[in-house]
C-alpha positions as CSV (number, residue, x, y, z in Angstrom):
1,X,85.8,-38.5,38.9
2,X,87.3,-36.5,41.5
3,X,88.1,-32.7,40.5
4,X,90.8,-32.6,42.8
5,X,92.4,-35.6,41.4
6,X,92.5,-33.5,37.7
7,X,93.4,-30.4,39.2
8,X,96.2,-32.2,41.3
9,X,97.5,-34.3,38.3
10,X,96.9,-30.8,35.6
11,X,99.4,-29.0,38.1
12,X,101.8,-32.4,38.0
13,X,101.9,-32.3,34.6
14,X,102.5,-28.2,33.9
15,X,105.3,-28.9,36.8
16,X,107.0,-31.9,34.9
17,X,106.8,-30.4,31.0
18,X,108.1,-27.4,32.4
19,X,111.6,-28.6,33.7
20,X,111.3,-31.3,30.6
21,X,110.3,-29.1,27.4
22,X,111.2,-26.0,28.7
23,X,115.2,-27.5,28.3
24,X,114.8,-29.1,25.0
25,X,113.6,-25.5,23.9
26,X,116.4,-24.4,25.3
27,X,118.5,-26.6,24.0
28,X,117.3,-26.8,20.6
29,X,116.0,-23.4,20.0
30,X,116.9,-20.6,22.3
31,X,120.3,-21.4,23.6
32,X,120.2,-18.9,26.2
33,X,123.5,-17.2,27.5
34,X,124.3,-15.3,30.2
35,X,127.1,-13.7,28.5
36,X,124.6,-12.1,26.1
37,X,124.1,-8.5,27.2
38,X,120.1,-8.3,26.9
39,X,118.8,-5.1,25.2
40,X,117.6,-4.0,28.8
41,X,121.8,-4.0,29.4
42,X,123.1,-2.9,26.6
43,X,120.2,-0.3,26.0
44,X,119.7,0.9,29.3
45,X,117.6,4.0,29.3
46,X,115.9,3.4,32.9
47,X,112.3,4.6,30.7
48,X,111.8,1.8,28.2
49,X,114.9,-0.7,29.2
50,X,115.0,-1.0,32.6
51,X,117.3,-4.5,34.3
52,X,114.8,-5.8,36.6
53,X,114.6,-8.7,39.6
54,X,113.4,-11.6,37.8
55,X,110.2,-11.9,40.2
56,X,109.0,-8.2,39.7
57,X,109.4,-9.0,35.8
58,X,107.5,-12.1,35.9
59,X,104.9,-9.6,38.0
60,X,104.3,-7.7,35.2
61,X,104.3,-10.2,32.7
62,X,101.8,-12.3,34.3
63,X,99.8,-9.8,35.1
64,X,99.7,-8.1,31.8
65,X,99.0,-11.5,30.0
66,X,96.7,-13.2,32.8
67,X,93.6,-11.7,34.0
68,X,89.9,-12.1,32.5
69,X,91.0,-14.5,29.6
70,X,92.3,-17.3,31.5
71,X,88.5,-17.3,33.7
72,X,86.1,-16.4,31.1
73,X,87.6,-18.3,28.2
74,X,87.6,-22.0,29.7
75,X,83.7,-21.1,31.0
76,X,82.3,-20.3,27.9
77,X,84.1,-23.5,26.9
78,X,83.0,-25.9,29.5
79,X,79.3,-24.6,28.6
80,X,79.5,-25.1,24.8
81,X,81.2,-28.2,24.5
82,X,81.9,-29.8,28.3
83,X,84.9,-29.7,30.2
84,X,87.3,-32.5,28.7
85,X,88.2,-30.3,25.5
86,X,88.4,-27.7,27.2
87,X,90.7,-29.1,29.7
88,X,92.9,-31.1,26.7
89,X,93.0,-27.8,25.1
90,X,94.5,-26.1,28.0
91,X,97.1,-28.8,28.9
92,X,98.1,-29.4,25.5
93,X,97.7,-25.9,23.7
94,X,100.0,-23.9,27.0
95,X,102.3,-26.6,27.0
96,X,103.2,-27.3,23.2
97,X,101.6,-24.0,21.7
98,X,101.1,-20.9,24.1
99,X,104.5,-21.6,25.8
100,X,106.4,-22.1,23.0
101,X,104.9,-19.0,21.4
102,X,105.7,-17.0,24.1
103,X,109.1,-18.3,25.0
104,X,110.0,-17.9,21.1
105,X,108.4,-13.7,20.8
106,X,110.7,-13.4,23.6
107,X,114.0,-14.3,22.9
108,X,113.6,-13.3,19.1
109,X,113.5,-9.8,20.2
110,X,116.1,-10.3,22.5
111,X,118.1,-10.9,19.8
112,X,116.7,-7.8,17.9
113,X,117.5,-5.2,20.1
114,X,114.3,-6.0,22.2
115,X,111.9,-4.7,19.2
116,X,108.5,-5.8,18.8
117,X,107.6,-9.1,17.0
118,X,105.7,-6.6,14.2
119,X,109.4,-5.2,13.7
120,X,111.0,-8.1,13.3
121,X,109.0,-9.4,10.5
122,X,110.8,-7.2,8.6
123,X,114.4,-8.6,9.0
124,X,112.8,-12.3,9.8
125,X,110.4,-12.6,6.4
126,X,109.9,-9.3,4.2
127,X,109.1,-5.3,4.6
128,X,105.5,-6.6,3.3
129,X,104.9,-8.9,6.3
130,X,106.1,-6.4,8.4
131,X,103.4,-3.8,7.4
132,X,100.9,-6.2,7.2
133,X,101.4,-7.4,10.9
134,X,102.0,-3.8,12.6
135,X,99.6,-2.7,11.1
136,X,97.1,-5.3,11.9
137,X,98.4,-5.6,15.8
138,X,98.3,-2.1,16.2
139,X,95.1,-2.0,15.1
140,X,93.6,-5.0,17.2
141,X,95.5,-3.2,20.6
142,X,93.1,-0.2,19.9
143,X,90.2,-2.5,19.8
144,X,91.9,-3.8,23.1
145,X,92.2,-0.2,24.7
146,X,88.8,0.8,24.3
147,X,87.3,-2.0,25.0
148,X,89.2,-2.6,28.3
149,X,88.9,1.4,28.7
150,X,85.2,0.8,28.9
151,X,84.7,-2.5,31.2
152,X,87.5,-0.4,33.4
153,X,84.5,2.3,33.9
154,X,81.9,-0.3,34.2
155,X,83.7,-1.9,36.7
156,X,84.6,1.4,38.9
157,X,81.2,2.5,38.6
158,X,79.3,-0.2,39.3
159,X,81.6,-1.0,42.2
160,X,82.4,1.6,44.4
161,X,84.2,-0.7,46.9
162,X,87.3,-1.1,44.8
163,X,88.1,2.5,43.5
164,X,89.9,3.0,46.6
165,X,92.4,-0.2,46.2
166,X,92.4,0.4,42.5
167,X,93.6,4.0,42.8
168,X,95.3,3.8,46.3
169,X,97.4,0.4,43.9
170,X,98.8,3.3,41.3
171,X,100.3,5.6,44.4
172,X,101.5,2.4,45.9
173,X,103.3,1.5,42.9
174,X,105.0,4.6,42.2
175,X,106.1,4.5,46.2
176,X,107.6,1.0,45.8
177,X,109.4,1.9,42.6
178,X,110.9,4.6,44.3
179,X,112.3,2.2,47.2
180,X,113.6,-0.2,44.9
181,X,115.5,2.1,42.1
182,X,116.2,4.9,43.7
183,X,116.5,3.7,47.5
184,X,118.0,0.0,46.2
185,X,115.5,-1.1,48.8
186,X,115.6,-5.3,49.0
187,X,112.8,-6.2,46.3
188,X,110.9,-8.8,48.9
189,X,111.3,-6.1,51.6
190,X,109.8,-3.3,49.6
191,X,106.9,-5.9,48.2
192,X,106.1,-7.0,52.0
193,X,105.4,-3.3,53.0
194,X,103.6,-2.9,49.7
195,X,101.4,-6.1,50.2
196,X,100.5,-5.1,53.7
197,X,99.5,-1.5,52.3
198,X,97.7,-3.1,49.6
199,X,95.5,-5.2,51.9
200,X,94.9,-1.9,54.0
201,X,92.9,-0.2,50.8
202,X,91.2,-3.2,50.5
203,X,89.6,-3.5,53.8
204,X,89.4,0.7,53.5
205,X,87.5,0.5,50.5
206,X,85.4,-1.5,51.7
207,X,84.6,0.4,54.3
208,X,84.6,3.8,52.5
209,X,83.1,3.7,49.0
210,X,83.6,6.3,46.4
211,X,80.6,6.3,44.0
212,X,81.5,8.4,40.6
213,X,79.4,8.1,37.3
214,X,80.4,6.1,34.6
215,X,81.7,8.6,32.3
216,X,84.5,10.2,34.8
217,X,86.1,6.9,34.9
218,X,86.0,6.5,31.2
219,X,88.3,10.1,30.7
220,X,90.3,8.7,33.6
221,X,91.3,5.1,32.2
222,X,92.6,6.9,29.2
223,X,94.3,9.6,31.4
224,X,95.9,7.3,33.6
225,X,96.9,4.6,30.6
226,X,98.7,7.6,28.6
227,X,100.6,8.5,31.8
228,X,102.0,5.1,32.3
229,X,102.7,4.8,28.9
230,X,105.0,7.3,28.7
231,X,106.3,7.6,32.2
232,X,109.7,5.4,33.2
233,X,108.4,1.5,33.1
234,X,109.9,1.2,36.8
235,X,107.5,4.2,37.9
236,X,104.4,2.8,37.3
237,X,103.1,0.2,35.1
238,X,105.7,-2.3,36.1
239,X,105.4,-2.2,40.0
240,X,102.0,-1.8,39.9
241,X,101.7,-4.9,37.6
242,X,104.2,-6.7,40.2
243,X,102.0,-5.7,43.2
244,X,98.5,-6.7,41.3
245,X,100.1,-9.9,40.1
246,X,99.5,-11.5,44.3
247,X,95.7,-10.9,44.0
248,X,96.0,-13.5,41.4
249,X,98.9,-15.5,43.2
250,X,96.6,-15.8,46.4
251,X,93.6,-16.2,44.9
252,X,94.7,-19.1,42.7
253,X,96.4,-20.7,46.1
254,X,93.4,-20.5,47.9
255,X,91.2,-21.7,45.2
256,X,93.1,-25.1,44.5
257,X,93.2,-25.5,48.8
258,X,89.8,-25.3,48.6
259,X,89.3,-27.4,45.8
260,X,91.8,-30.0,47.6
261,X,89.3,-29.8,51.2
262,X,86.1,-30.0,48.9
263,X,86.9,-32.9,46.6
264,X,84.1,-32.5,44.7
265,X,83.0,-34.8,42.4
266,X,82.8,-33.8,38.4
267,X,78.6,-34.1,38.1
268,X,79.4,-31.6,34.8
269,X,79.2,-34.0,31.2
270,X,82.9,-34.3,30.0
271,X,81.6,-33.5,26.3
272,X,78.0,-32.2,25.3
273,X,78.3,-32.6,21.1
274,X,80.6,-32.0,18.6
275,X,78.8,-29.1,17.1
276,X,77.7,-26.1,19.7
277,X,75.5,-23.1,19.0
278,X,78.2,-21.2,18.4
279,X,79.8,-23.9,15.7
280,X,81.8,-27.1,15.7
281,X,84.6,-28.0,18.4
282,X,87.1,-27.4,15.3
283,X,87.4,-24.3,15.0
284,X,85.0,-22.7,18.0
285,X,87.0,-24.5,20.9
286,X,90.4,-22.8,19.9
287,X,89.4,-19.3,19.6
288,X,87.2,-19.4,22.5
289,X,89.8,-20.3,24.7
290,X,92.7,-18.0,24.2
291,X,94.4,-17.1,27.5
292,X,95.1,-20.5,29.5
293,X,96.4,-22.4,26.1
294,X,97.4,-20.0,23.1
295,X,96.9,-16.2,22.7
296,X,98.7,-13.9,20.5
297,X,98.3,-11.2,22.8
298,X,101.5,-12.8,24.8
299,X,103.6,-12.2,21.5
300,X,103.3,-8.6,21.9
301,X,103.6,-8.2,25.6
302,X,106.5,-10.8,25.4
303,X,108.4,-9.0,22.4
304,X,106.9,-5.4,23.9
305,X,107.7,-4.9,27.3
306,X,108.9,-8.0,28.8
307,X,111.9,-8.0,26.3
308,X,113.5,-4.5,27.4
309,X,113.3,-5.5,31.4
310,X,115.2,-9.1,31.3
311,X,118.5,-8.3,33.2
312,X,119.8,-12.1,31.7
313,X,118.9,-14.3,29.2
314,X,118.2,-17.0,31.4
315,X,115.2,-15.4,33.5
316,X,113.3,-15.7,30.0
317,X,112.2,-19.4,30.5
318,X,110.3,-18.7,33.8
319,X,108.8,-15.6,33.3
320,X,107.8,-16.7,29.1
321,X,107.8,-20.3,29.4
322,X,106.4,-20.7,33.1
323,X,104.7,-17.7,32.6
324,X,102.5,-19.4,29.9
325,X,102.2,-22.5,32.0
326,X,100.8,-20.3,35.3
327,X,98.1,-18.9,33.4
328,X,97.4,-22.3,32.0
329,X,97.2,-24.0,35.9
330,X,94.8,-20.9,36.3
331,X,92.3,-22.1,33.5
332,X,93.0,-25.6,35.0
333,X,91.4,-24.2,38.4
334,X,88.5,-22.4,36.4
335,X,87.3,-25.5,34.6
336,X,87.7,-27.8,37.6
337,X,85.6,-25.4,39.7
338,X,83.0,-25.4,37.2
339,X,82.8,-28.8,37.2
340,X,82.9,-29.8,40.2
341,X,82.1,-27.4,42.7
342,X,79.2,-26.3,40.5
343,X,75.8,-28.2,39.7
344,X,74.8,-29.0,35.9
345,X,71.5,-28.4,35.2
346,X,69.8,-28.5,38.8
347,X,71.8,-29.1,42.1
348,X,71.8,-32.5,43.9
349,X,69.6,-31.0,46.8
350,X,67.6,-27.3,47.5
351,X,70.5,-26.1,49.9
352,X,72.6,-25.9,47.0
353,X,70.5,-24.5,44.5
354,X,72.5,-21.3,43.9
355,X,75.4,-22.6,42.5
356,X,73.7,-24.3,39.4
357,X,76.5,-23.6,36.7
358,X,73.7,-22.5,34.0
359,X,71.2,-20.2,36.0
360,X,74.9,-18.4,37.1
361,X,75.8,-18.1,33.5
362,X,72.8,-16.3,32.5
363,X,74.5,-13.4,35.3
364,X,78.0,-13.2,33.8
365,X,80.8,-15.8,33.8
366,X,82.2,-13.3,36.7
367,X,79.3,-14.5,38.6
368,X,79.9,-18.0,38.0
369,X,83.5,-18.0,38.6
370,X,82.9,-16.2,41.8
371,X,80.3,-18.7,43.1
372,X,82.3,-21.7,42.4
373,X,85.7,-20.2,44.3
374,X,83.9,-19.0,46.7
375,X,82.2,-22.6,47.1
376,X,85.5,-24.2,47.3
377,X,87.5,-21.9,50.1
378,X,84.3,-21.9,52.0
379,X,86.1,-24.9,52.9
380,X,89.2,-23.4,54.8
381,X,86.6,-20.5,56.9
382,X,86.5,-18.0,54.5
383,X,82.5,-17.0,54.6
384,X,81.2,-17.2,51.8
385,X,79.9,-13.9,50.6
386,X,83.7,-12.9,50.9
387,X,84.6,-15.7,49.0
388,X,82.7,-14.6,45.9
389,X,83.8,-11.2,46.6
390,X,87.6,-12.0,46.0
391,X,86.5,-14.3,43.3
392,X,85.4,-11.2,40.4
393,X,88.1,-9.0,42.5
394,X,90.3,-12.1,40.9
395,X,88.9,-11.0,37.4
396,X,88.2,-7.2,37.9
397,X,91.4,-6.6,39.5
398,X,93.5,-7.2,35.7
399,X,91.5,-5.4,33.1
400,X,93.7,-2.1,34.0
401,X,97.1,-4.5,33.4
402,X,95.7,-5.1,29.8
403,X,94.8,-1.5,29.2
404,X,97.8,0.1,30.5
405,X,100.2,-2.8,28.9
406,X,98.3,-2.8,25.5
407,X,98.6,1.0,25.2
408,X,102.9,1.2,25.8
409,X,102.6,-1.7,23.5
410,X,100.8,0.3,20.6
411,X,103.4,3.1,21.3
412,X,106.4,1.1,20.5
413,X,104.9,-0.8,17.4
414,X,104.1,2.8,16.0
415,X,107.7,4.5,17.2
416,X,109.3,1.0,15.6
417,X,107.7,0.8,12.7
418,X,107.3,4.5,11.7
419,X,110.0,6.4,13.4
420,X,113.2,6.0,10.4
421,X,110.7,7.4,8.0
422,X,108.8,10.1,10.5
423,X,110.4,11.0,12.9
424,X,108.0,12.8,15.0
425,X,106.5,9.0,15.6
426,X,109.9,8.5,17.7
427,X,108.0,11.0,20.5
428,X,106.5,9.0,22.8
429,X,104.2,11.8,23.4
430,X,102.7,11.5,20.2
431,X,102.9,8.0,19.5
432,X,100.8,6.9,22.3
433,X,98.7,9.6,21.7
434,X,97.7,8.8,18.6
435,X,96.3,5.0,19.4
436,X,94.3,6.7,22.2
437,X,92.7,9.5,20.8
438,X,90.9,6.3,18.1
439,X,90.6,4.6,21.0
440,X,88.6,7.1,22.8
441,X,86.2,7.7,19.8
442,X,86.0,4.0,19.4
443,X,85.2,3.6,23.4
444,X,82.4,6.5,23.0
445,X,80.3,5.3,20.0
446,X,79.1,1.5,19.6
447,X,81.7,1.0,17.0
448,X,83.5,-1.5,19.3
449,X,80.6,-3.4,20.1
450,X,80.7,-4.3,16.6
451,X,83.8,-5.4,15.9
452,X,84.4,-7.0,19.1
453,X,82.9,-10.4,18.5
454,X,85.6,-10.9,15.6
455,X,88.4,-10.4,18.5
456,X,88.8,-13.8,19.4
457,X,89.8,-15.1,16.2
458,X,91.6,-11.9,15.3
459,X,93.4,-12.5,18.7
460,X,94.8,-16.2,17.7
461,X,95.3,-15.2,13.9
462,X,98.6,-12.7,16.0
463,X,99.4,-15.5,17.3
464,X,99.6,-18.0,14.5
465,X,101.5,-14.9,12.4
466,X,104.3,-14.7,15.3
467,X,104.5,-18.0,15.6
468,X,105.3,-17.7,11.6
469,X,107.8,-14.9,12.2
470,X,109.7,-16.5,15.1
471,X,110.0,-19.8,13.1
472,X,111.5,-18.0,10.2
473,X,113.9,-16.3,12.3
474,X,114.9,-19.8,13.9
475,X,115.6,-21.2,10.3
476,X,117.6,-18.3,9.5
477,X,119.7,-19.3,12.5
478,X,120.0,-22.8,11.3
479,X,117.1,-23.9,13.9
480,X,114.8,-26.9,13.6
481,X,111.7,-25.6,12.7
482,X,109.6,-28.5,13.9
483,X,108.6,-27.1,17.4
484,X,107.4,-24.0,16.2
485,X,106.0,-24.5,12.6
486,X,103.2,-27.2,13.1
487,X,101.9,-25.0,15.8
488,X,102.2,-22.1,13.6
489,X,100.4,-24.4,10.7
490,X,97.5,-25.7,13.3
491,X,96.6,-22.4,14.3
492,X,96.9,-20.8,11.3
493,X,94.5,-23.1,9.5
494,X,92.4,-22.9,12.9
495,X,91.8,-19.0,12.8
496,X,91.6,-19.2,8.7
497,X,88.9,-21.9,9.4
498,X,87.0,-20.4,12.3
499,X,87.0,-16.8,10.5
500,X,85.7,-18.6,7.6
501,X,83.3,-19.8,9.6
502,X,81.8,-17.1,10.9
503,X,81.9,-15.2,8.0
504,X,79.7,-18.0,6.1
505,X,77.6,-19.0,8.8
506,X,76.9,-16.3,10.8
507,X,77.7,-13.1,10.2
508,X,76.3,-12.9,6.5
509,X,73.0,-14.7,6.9
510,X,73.0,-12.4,9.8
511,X,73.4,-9.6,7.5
512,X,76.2,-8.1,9.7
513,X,78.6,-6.5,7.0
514,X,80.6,-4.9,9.5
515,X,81.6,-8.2,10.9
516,X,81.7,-9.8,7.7
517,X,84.2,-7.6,6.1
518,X,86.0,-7.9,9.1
519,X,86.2,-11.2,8.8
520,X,87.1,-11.3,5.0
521,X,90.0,-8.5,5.9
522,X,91.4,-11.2,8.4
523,X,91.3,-14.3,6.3
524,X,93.2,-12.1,3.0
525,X,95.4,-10.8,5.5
526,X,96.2,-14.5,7.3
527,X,96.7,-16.0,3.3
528,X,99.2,-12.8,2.5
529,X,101.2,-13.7,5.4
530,X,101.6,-17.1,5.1
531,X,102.4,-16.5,1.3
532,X,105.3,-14.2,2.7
533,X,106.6,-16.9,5.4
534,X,106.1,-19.4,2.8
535,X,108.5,-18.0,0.1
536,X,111.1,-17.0,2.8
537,X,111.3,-20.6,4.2
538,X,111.8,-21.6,0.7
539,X,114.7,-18.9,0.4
540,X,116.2,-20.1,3.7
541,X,116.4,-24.1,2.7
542,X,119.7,-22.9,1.0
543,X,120.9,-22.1,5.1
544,X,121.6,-19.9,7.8
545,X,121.2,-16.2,7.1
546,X,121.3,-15.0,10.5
547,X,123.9,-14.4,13.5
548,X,123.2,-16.6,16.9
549,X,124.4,-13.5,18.6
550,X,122.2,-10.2,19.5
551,X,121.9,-7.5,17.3
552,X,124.3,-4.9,18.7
């Protein structure tokens, strides 16, 4: 089988279900009006709700949900169980799942004042399930700031090449948020200057590398994540998630042309077993690829950020919906590079030896990845060492989205759900502080290497409970709950299943209690939730509760 063919037909099909499901979402769910001032509108603070060009939006949204998830995910997939699972997963899961999740975080909040999806738990199922879920997601985005704090020092230390673009990027960013709100500069203007600058400090730092030890860059991801979680959105952390966001644009271009000129042939088996080393392909399959099908990160960045930046209702289906669906056609590349343009088990002759998809693996998926893109647009000139090269910038380039994104997230769940009652968690000072000061002494201890394996289930059990939150909300509107509560159920019972799982399986025999009573925490809070959701669809059978309109 030809992996263009399933590359070519993957992209048909995200293209179609977008313009198909996306309206009967719309249509049946959402309702989206243009008449509805969004909370970016009517809350307009130009710090936290900003009105922004849908493009530079869907910048920052793609950026901050895209990245290392969408690659490494689908890899460890393809190895464990072959590439047809994964590659149902991805088509089905973003489609039907991740989308709908996203789409639904979205424009919940914009019907709650742009508040987080932990927030609205509160009005949407019960002050218990509101606890429960800020405090577990604020939790879990601490996990994500350290961990993300330390693979942002790795990377910058290890790789002296790219401190230059990566630091030259923040400058840039604040420069071309300056041209755009304060000089009304045109946005595609201001991003063709910044793009050009951009590809400057690449070919600088390559040129000029700035070697620092490992432990500067550590105090500086945290410095530089509390500054752009408390500066203006526009000044920083939006325009330099816009600008970062064509890294990924042009890589994924260039990756599916050179797929399209190499045609490779699929040589990789389409399933291996039914039962991997690391479990069965129910649960293992659907917590080990998140990003690309269904992550409950999204929920946050969707009901977080993205929510107090749409300037109308009706950007929320491309930068959510398609948003979803982009990362998806970027796990779509990722498997079909794997396996195609890479060898499984032993290449076909000794010229192509290196790019034997195993003996990569053993490196780092970055390694793999980066072999099999640059493989594929060896095909349009680009040499090959270069190829690779752009392939782990492709991956590298994000981890500083999630970190920056995931720490303004953490601020507003704690400001949300603790300001009424203190209000010195209203200080934005304070309340990003706070998640990266345990975040710091999380990052500088082995404590996170430890927890860190339970993070993929932990990630899909936020999903499953927003996907629970935003279907109550939808009933108390008078909503059909069909699109969003079987997805809710399936994942629900997938994360319950997969932490149960682990906890049986591996991590006592193991003897890991750290792991294991991570695992039991999850599962008790996953049953309290869905007890909560449970009893307030029950309440809500009797009808609508709830105004179509926003929350003024």
């Amino acid at each position: 089988m030809n992996a263009a063919l399933v590359a070519l037909a993957g992209l048909a099909w995200f293209g179609l279900l977008y313009r198909w499901y996306g309206k009967i979402l719309d249509r049946k769910l959402f309702s989206p009006n243009d008449q509805n001032p969004t909370p970016a509108v009517a809350l307009r603070d130009d710090r936290d709700y900003v009105p922004t060009h849908p493009a530079v939006l869907f910048g920052h949204h793609f950026s901050s949900i895209a990245g290392a998830g969408p690659i490494v995910g689908p890899i460890l997939a393809y190895s464990l169980f072959g590439w047809l699972p994964a590659l149902l997963w991805v088509l089905l899961g973003a489609v039907f799942l991740g989308g709908v999740h996203d789409y639904g975080a979205l424009m919940t909040s914009l019907r709650n004042k742009g508040v987080s999806v932990t927030e609205i738990a509160e009005k949407a199922v019960s002050p218990l399930a509101k606890g429960l879920f800020a405090a577990f997601s604020w939790v879990a985005l601490v996990l994500v700031q350290a961990v993300f704090a330390v693979l942002t020092a790795r990377t910058l230390a290890e790789e002296p090449k790219i401190v230059i673009p990566t630091v030259g990027l923040l400058v840039l960013a604040m420069g071309f948020g300056f041209l755009v709100y304060r000089m009304h500069m045109n946005v595609w203007l201001a991003t063709a200057l910044g793009l050009a600058v951009l590809a400057g400090l690449v070919v600088l730092g390559d040129l000029v590398p700035v070697p620092a030890p490992y432990g500067f860059w550590l105090a500086a991801a945290f410095v530089y994540s509390f500054v752009a979680a408390i500066l203006p959105v526009w000044v920083l952390l939006q325009p330099r998630d816009y600008l970062s966001m064509y890294i990924l644009v042009f890589g994924m271009v260039f990756g599916y042309l050179g797929l399209f000129f190499l045609r490779p042939t699929i040589n990789g088996p389409a399933l291996t077993a039914a039962v991997s080393t690391q479990g069965p392909l129910w649960p293992v399959l659907f917590i080990t690829v998140a990003c690309g099908a269904f992550s409950g990160f999204h929920s946050l960045v969707a009901s977080g950020t993205t929510a107090k930046q749409l300037r109308k209702e009706t950007d929320g289906r491309l930068i959510a919906y398609g948003g979803m669906l982009a990362e998806g056609a970027l796990a779509l590349l990722v498997i079909t590079l794997m396996a195609g343009a890479l060898f499984w088990g032993a290449a076909p002759e000794p010229g192509l030896s290196g790019f034997v998809f195993q003996d990569l693996l053993k490196g780092s998926a970055n390694i793999a990845f980066g072999k099999g893109f640059g493989r594929a647009v060896a095909t349009l000139g680009v040499p090959l060492p270069f190829g690779v090269a752009f392939g782990i910038l492709m991956l590298n380039a994000f981890i500083l989205t999630t970190l920056d994104t995931s720490t303004r997230i953490a601020r507003y769940i704690v400001s949300e759900n603790l300001g009424q009652r203190f209000p010195l968690a209203r200080n934005r000072f304070l309340a990003a502080g706070a998640g990266l000061v345990l975040g710091a002494w999380v990052a500088t201890g082995n404590a996170w290497q430890k927890i860190w394996p339970a993070f993929g289930a932990a990630n899909q059990l936020v999903g499953a409970l927003a996907l629970l939150v935003t279907t109550a909300f939808l009933v108390s509107l008078g909503k059909p709950k069909g699109y969003t509560l079987w997805g809710a159920a399936f994942m629900w019972l997938t994360t319950e299943g997969a932490l149960l799982y682990q906890l049986l399986f591996q991590y006592l025999p193991q003897g890991n209690w750290v792991l294991g009573v991570t695992a039991l925490v999850l599962i008790v809070l996953g049953l309290l939730m869905a007890w909560e959701v449970g009893r307030k669809l029950l309440q809500l059978r009797q009808g609508p509760q709830a105004s179509l309109a926003p929350a003024k």
